[in-house]
Backbone as a chain_set.jsonl record, in Angstrom:
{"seq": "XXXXXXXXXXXXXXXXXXXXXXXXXXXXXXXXXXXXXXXXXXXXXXXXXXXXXXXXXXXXXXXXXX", "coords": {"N": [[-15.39, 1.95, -10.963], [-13.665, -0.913, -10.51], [-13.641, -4.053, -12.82], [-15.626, -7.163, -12.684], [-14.223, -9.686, -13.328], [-11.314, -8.163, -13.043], [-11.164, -7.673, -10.372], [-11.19, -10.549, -9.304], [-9.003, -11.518, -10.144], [-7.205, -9.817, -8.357], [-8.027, -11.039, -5.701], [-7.417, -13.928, -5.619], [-5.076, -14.88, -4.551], [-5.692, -14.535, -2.385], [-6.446, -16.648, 0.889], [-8.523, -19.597, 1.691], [-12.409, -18.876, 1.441], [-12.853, -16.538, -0.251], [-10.214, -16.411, -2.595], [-11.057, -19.16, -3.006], [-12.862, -18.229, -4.628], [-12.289, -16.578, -6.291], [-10.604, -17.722, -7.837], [-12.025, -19.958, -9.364], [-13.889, -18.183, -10.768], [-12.3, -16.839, -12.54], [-10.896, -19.409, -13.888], [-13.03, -20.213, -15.28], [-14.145, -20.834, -18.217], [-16.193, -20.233, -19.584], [-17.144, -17.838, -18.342], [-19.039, -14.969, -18.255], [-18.072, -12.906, -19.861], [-18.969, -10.139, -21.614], [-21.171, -9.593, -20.753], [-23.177, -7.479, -18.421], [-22.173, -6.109, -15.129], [-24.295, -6.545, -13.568], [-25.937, -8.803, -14.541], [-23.571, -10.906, -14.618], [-23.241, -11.03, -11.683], [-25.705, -12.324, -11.504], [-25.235, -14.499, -13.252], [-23.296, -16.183, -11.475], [-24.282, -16.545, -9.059], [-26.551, -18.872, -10.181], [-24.671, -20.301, -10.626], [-23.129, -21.201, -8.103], [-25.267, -22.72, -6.468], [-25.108, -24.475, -4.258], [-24.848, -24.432, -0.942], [-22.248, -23.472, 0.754], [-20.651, -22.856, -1.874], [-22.081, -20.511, -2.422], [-22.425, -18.696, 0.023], [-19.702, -18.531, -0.011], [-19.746, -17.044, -2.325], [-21.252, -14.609, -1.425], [-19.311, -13.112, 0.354], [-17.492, -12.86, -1.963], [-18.678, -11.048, -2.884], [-19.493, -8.473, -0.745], [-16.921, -7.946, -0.548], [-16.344, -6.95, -3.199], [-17.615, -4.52, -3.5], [-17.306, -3.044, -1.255]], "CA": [[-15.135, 0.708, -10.244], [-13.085, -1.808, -11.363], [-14.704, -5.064, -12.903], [-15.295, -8.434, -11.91], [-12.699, -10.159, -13.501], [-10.108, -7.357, -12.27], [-11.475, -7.424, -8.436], [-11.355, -11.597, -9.17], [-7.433, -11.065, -10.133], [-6.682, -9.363, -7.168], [-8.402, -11.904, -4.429], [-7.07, -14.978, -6.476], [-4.337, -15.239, -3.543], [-6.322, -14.622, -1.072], [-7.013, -17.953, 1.256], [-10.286, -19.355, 2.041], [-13.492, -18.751, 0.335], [-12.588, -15.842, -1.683], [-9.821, -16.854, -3.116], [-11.213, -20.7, -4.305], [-14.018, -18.204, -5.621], [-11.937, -15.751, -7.252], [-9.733, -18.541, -8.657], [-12.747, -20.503, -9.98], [-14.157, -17.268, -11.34], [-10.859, -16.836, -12.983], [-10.816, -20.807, -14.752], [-14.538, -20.56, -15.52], [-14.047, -21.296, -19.695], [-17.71, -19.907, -19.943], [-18.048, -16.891, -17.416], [-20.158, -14.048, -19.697], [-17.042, -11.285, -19.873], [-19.479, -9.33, -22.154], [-22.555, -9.012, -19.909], [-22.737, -6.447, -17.388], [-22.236, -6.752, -13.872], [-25.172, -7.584, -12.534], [-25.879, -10.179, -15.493], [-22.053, -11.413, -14.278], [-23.177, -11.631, -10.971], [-26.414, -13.487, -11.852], [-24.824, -15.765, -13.79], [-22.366, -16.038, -10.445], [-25.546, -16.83, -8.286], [-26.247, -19.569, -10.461], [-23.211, -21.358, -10.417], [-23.039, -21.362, -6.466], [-26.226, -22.798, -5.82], [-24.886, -24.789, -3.156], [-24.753, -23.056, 0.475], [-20.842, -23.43, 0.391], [-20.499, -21.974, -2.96], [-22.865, -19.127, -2.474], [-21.707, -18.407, 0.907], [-18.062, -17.739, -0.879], [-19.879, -15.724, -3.551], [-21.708, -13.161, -0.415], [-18.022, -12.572, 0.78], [-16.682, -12.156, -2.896], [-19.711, -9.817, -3.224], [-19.528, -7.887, -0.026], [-15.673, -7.547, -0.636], [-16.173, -6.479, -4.319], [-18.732, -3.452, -3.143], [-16.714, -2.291, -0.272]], "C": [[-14.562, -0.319, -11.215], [-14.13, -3.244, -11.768], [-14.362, -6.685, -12.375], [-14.418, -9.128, -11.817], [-11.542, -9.439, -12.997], [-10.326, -7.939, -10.653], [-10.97, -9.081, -8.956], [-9.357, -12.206, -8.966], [-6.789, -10.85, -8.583], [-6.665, -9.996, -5.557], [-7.606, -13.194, -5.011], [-5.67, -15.38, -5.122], [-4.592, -15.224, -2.667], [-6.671, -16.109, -0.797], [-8.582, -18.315, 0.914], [-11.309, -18.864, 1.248], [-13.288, -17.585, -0.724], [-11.6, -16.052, -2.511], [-10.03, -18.161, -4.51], [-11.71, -19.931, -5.292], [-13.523, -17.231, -6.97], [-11.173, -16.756, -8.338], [-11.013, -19.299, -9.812], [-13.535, -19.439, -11.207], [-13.054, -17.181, -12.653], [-10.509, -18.373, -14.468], [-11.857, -21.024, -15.532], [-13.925, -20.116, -17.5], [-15.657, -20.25, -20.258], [-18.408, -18.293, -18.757], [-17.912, -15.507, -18.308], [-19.012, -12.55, -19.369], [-17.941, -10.207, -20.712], [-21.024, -8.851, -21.43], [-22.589, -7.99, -19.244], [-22.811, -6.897, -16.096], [-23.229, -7.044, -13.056], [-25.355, -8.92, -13.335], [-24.53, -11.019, -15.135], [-22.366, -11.807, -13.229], [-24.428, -12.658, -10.858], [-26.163, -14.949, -11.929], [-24.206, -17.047, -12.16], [-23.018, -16.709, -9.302], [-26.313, -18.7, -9.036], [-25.969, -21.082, -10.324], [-23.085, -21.734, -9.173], [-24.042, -22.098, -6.122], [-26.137, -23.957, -4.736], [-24.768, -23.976, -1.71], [-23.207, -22.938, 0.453], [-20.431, -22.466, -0.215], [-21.365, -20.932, -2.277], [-22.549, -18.345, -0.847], [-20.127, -17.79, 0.718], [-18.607, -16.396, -1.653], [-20.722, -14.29, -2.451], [-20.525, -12.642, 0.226], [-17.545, -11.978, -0.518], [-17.843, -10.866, -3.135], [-19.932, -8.264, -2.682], [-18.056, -7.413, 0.122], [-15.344, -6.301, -2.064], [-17.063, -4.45, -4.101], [-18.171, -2.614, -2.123], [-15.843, -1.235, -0.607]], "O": [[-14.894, -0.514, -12.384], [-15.176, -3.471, -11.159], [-13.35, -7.203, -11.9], [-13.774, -9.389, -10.801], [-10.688, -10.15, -12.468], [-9.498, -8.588, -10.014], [-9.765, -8.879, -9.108], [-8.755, -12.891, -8.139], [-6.082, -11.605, -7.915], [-5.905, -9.76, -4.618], [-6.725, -13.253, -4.153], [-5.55, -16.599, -5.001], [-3.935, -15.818, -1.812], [-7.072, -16.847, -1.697], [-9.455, -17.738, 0.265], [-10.928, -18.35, 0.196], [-13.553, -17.742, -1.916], [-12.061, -15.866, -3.637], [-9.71, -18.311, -5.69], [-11.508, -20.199, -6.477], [-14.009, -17.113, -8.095], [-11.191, -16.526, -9.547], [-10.855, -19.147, -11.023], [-13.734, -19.834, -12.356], [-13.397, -17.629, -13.747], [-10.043, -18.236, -15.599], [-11.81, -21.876, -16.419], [-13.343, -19.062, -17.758], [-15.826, -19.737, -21.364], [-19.551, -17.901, -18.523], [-16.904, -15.109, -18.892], [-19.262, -11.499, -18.779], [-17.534, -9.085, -20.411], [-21.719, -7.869, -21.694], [-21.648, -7.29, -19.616], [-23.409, -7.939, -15.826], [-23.129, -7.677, -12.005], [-24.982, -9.995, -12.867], [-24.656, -12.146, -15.613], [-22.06, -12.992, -13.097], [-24.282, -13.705, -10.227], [-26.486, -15.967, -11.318], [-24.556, -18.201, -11.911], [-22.328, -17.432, -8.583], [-26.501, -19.605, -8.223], [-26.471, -22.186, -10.111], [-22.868, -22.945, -9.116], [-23.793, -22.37, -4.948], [-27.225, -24.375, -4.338], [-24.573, -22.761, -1.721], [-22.951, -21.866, -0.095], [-19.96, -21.439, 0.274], [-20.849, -20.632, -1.2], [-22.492, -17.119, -0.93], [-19.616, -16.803, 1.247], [-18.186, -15.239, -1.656], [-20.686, -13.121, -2.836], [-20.724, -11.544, 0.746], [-17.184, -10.801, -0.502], [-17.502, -9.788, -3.622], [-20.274, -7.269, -3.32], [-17.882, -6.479, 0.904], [-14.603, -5.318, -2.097], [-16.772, -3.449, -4.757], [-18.542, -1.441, -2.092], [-15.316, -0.564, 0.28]]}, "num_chains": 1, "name": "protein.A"}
């Protein structure tokens, strides 16, 4: 499976919540490229802790897994 940052690449044009999230994913100066992916999506969990945000990140999640 490809990794987060790749899958994040690939939605990054996508509209609407996956997109902002892949884009923000994408700008994040500080998101842990050496962790592993659940520690990545931790972190990811986080960062969202708004319903908004984290609502984006169960689409980028349920997109990334599919």
């Amino acid at each position: 499976m490809e990794g987060i940052i790749d899958f994040a690449r690939e939605c990054a044009q996508e509209e609407f919540e996956l997109g902002d999230l892949a884009r923000d994913i994408l700008r994040d100066p500080h998101f842990p490229m050496e962790l592993s992916e659940e520690e990545q999506f931790a972190y990811l969990e986080y960062r969202t802790f708004n319903k908004e945000s984290n609502d984006a990140l169960q689409i980028f999640k349920e997109a990334y897994y599919s």
